[in-house]
C-alpha positions in Angstrom: -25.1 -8.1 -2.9 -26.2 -8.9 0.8 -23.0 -7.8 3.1 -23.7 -9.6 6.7 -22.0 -7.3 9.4 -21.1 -9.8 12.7 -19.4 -10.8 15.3 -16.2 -12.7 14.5 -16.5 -16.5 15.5 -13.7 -18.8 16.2 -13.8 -20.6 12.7 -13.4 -17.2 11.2 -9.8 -17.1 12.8 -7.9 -18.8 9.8 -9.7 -16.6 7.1 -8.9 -13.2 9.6 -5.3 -14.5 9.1 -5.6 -14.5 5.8 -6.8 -10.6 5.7 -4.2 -9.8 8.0 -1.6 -11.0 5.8 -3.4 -9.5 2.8 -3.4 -6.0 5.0 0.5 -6.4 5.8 1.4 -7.2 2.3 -0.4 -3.8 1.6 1.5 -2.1 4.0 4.9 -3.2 2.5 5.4 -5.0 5.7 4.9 -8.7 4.3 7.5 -10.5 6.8 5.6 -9.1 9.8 3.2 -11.3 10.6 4.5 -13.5 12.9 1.3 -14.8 15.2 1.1 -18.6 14.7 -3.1 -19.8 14.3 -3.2 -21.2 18.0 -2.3 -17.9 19.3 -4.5 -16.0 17.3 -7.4 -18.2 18.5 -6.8 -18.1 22.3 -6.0 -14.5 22.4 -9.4 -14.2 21.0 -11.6 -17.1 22.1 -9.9 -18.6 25.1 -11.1 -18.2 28.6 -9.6 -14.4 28.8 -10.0 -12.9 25.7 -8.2 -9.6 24.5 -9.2 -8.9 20.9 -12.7 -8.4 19.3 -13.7 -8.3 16.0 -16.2 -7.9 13.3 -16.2 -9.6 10.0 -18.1 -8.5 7.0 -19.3 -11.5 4.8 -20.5 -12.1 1.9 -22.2 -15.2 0.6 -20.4 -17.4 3.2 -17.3 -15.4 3.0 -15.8 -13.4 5.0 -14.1 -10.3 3.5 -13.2 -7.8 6.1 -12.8 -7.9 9.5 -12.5 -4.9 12.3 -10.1 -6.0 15.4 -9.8 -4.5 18.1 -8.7 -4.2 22.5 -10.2 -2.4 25.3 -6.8 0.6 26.3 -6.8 2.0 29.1 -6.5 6.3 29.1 -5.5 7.7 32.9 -7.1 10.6 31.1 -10.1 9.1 29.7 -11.0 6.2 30.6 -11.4 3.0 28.6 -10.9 3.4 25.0 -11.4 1.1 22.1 -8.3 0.7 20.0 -8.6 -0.2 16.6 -6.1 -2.8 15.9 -7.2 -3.8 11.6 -9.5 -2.2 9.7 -9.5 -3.8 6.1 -11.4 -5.2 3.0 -10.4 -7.2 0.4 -8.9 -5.3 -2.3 -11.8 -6.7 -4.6 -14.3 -5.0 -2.0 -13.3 -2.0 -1.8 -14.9 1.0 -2.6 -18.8 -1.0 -1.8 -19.2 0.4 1.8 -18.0 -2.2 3.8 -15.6 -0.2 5.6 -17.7 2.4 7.1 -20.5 -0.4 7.8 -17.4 -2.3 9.7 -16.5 1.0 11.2 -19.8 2.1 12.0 -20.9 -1.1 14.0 -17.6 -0.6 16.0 -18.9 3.0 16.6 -22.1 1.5 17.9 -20.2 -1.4 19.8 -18.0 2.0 21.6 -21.1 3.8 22.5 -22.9 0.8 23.9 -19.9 0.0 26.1 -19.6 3.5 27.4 -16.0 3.7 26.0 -14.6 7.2 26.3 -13.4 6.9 22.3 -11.7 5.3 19.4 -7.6 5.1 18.9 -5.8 4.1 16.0 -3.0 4.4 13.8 -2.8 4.9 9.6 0.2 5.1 7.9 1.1 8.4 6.2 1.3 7.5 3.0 -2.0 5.2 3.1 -4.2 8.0 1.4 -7.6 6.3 1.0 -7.5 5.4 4.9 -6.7 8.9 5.6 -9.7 10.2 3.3 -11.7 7.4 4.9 -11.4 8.7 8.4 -11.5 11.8 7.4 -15.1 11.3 6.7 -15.9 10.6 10.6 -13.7 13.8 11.4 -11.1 12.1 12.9 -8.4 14.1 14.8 -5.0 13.5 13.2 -2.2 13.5 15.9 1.2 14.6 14.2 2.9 15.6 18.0 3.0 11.9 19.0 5.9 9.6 18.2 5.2 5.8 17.9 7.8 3.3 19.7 7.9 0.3 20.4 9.8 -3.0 21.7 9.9 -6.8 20.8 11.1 -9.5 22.9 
């Protein structure tokens, strides 16, 4: 099986939708997804863009995709912040995680960005095990919030 890791394109927006859902449904949040195509596609290919990705294909078909926003630390520095991470639940368990990971990784270092951030939920134990590989550093002090207008 040849896995292409790239650079998401425009056209891929629709199918990166698709996984988004797929990862929300997953997360027992299926209602949550509220960002309408258009949106989706300027935020990410309009003349200011805010999001990054990379998509894993296979055979014409994309089947994971790695998001992700520049955030800014007073303490760091620019950070990477890792929006989705996901594969198709029929791809799991081939790799194409850690290649998506690793090319973000790569995409970090080149960029001279002071580090990665991201959430996993606590109950999601195979993404916990995953980043547990790269020796991730688990933050239990910090408390998430939020606000939606």
């Amino acid at each position: 099986m040849d896995i292409i890791i790239r650079r998401a394109k425009k056209a891929d927006c629709a199918r990166m939708l698709e996984l988004i859902q797929e990862l929300a449904n997953y997360e027992k949040a299926p209602d949550e997804v509220t960002v309408t195509l258009a949106h989706f596609k300027e935020s990410g290919f309009g003349p200011n863009p805010i999001w990054w990705a990379f998509v894993a294909e296979v055979q014409g078909v994309v089947i994971g995709i790695a998001l992700y926003y520049i955030r800014y630390s007073t303490w760091k520095g620019q950070r990477m912040y890792l929006e989705d991470l996901l594969v198709t639940e029929e791809m799991r368990g081939k790799k194409i995680g850690s290649l998506l990971f690793d090319a973000l990784i790569q995409e970090a270092k080149e960029k001279n960005y002071k580090g990665m951030n991201w959430q996993v939920l606590d109950w999601n134990e195979p993404a916990i095990n995953f980043y547990k590989k790269y020796n991730a550093t688990f933050d239990p002090e910090w408390v998430n919030c939020s606000i939606s207008f």
